[in-house]
C-alpha positions as MATLAB code, in Angstrom:
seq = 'XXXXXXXXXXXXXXXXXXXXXXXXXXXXXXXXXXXXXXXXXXXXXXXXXXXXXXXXXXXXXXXXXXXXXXXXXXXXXXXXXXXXXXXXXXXXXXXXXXXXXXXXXXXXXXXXXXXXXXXXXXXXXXXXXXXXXXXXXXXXXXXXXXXXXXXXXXXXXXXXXXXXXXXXXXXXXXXXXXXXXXXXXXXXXXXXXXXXXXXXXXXXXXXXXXXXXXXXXXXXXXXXXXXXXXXXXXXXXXXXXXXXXXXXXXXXXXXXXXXXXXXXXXXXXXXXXXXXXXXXXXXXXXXX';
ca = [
      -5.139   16.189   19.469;
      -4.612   15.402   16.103;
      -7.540   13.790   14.270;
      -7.706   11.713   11.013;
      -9.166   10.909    7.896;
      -8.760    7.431    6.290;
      -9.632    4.563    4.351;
      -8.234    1.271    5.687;
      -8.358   -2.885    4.066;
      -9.025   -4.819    7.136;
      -7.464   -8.443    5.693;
      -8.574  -10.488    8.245;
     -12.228   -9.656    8.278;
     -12.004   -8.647    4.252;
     -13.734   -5.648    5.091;
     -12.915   -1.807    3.896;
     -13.293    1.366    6.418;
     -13.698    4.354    6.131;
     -12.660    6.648    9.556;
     -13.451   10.347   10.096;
     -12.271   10.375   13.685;
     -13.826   14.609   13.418;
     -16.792   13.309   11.773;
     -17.770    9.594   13.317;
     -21.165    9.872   11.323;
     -19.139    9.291    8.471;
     -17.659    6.286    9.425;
     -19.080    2.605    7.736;
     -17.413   -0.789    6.636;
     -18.404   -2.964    4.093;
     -17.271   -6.078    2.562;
     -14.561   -6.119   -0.126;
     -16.169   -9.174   -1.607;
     -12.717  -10.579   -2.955;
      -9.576  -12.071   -1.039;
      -6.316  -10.475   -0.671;
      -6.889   -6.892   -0.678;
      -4.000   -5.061   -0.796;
      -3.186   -2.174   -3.003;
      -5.496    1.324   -2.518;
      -5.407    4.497   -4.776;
      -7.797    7.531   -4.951;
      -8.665    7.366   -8.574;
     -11.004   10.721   -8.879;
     -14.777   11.160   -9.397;
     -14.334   10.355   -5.291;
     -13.643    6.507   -5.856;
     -11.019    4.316   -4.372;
      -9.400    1.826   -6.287;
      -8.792   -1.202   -4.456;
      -6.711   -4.278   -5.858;
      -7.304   -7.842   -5.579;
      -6.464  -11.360   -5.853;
      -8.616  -10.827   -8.788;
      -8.186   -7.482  -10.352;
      -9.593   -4.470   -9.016;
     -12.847   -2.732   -7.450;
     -13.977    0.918   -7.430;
     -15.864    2.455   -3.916;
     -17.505    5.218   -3.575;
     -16.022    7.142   -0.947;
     -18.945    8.817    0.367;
     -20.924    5.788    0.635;
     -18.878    2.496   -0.033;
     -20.875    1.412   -2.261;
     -19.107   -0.756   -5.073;
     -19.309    1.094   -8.555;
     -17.254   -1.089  -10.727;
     -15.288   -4.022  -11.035;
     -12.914   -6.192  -13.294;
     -12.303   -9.336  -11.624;
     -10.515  -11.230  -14.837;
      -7.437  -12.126  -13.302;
      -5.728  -14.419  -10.639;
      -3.085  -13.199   -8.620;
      -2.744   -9.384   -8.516;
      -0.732   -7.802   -5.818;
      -0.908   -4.453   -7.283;
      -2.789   -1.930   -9.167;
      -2.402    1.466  -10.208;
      -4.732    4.332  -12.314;
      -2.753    5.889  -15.171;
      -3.607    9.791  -15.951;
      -5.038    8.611  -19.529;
      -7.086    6.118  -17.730;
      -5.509    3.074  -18.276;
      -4.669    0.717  -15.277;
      -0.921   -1.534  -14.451;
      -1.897   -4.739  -12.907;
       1.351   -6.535  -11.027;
       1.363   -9.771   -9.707;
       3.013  -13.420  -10.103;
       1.862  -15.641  -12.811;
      -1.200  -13.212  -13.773;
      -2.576  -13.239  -17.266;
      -0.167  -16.069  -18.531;
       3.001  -14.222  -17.869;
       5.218  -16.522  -16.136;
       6.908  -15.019  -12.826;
       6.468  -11.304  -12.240;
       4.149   -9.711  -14.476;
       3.237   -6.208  -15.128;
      -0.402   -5.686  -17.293;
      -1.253   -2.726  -18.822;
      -5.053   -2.438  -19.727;
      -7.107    0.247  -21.596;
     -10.046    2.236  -19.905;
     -12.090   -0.589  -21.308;
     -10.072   -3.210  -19.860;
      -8.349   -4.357  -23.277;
      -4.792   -5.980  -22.671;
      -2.454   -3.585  -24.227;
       0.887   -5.046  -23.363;
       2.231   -7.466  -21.016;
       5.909   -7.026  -19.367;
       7.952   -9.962  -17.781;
      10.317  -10.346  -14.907;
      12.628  -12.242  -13.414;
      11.374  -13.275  -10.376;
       8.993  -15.119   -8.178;
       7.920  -12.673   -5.806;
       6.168   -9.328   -5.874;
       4.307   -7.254   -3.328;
       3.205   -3.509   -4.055;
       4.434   -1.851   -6.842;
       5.011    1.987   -6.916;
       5.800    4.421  -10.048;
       8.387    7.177   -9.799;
       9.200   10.386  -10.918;
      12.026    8.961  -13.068;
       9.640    6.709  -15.076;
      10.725    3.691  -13.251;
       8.938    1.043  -10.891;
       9.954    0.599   -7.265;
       9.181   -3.299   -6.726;
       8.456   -5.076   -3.334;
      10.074   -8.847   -4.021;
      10.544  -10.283   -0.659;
      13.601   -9.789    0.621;
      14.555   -7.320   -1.600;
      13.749   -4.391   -3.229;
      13.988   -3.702   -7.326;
      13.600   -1.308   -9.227;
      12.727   -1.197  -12.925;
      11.788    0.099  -15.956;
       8.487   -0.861  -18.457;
      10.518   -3.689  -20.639;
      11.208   -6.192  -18.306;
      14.514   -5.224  -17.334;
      15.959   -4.558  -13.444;
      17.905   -1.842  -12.980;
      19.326   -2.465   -9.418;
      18.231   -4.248   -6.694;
      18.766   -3.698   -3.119;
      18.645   -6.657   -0.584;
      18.407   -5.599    3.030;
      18.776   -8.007    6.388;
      15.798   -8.444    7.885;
      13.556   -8.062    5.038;
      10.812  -10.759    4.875;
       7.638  -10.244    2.526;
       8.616   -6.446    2.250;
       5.392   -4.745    1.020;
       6.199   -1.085   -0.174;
       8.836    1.073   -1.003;
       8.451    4.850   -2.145;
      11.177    7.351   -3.466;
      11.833   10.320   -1.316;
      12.165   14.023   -3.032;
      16.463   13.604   -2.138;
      16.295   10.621   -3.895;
      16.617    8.357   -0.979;
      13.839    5.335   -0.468;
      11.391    4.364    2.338;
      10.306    0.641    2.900;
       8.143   -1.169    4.767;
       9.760   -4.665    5.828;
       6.885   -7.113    6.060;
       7.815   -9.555    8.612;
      10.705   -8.020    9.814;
       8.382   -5.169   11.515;
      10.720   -2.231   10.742;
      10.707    0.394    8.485;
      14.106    1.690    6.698;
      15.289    4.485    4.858;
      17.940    3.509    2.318;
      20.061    5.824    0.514;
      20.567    5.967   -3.364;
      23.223    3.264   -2.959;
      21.173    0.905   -1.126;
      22.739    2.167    2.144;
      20.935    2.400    5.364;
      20.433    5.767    6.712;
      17.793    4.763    9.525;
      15.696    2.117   10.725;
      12.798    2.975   13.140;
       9.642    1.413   14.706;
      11.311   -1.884   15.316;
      10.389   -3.979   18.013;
      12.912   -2.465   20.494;
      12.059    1.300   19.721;
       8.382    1.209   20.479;
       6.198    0.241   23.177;
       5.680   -3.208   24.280;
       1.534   -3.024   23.378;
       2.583   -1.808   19.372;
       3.676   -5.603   18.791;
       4.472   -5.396   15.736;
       4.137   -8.262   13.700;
       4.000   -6.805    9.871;
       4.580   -3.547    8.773;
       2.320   -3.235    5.179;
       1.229    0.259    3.693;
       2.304    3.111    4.943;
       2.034    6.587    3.607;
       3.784   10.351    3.875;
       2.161   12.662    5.852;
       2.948   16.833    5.933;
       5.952   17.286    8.057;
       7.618   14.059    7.319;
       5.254   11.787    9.265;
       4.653    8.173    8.298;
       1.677    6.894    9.336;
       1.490    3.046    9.059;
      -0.242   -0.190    9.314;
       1.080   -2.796   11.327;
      -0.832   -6.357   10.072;
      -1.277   -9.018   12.907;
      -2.556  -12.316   11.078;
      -4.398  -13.474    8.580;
      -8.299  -14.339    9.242;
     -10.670  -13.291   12.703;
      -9.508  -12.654   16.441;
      -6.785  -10.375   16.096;
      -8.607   -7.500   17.150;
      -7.080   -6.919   20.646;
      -3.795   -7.705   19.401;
      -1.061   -4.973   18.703;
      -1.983   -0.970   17.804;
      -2.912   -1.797   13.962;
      -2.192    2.134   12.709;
       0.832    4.224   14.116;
       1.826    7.723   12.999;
       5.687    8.015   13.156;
       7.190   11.752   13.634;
       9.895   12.818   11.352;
      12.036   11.861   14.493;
      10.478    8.080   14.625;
       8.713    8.690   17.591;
       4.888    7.455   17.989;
       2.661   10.502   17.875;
      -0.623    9.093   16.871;
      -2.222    5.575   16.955;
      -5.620    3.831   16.077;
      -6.919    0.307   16.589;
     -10.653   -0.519   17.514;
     -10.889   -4.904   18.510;
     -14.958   -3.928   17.992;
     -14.363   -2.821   14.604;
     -11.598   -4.729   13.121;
      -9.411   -7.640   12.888;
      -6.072   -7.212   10.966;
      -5.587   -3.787    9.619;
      -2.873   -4.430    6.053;
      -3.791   -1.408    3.884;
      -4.007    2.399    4.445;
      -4.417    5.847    2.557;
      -4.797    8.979    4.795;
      -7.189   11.218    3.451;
      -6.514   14.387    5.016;
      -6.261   17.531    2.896;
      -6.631   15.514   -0.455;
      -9.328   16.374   -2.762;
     -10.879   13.258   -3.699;
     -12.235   14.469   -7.034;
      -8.525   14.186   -8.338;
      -6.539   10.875   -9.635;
      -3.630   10.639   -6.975;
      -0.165    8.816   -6.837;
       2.906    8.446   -4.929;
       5.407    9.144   -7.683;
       7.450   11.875   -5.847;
       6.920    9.918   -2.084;
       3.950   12.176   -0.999;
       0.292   11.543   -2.266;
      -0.657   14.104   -4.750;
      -3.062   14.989   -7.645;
      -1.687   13.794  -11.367;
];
């Protein structure tokens, strides 16, 4: 049976896990200590970043103890560790830029540039090979470069609150609807190739509700989080992480009511050496 590794934002209860389902002894939880966790990178030195409503936090891995913080800001969605150390903040209406905003910050936090965007929406962000951003914006995803400007856009049925998108190695993107509770692989054209782990393709008990982070796995698994409300209680409802086959069959799932409420965002830590800054610029987590 096939065991994991992973670090996991628990929304409703504000919480972050760590789960070594080899190694239970591992396992703790402790409070975030800001609302509206969402984004999660390893960032080396064995610390997580973790984005907030208010900027970021760094967690020891080992421990979960909280080793640094810049909570400056209102309204971050998204942050992500450069190789030189600096960090992109995303968001809506953050650091005076009206709509979408992208902040760039030094290693000691100093505002280096700030880029504008057209729009009034923005979920996860994610950097690609190409240089460019892949942007989550509701109903739609964008993608762009560092000066404010779109370069195409793809708007898919169904899309509500989509959270993340990542390019594959053929070119081809993965997203994660949001409320529509699917997840979608679009061609380079904005085409869909499939759609899998909709209501009607899984079992009754998955209930899915949200479909948030997900991440690539070895053998073109997907293992995702499936969010079922905001705040206490939800527990019991749904199976909060599901590992998707390259086929889009269930072949691993997780949820623990004793443990958790509402499971939103995810990073597998199997095989990755947590010593080393990570990213998803080429669809699969790997060192910088």
């Amino acid at each position: 049976m096939t065991r994991h590794r992973f670090l996991a934002i628990d929304e409703g209860l504000v919480q972050l896990l760590h789960v070594d389902e080899s190694h239970p002894e591992n396992d703790w939880a402790v409070p975030i200590g800001h609302p509206q966790a969402r984004d999660m990178q390893l960032i080396g030195g064995g610390r997580l970043l973790v984005g907030h409503h208010h900027g970021w936090s760094e967690f020891d891995i080992t421990t979960g103890k909280v080793l640094f913080e810049n909570t400056g800001y209102e309204g971050v969605t998204a942050a992500r560790r450069q190789p030189g150390g600096h960090t992109l903040l995303a968001g809506v209406d953050i650091a005076g830029i009206p709509g979408v905003g992208v902040v760039e910050l030094d290693a000691d936090g100093k505002e280096l540039r700030k880029i504008q965007y057209e729009c009034d929406y923005v979920r996860l962000i994610r950097q690609t090979a190409q240089g460019s951003l892949l942007m989550s914006c509701n109903d739609r995803i964008r993608e762009a470069d560092l000066m404010g400007n779109y370069l195409r856009e793809f708007p898919i049925d169904g899309f509500f609150h989509a959270w993340k998108s990542l390019r594959l190695p053929n070119g081809h993107l993965l997203v994660s609807a949001g409320y529509g509770a699917f997840m979608v692989e679009l061609d380079a054209n904005g085409g869909i190739v499939r759609k899998f782990g909709g209501k009607e393709q899984v079992p009754k008990e998955v209930n899915p509700f949200f479909y948030a982070t997900f991440q690539l796995l070895p053998k073109d698994h997907i293992m995702l989080a499936n969010w079922q409300g905001h705040g206490e209680g939800f527990g019991e409802s749904g199976i909060q992480l599901l590992e998707f086959d390259a086929l889009g069959e269930i072949v691993w799932q997780w949820s623990d009511s004793n443990l958790i409420s509402s499971l939103q965002g995810l990073l597998v830590l199997d095989g990755l050496d947590v010593s080393r800054l990570h990213d998803e610029r080429e669809g699969v987590m790997q060192p910088l």
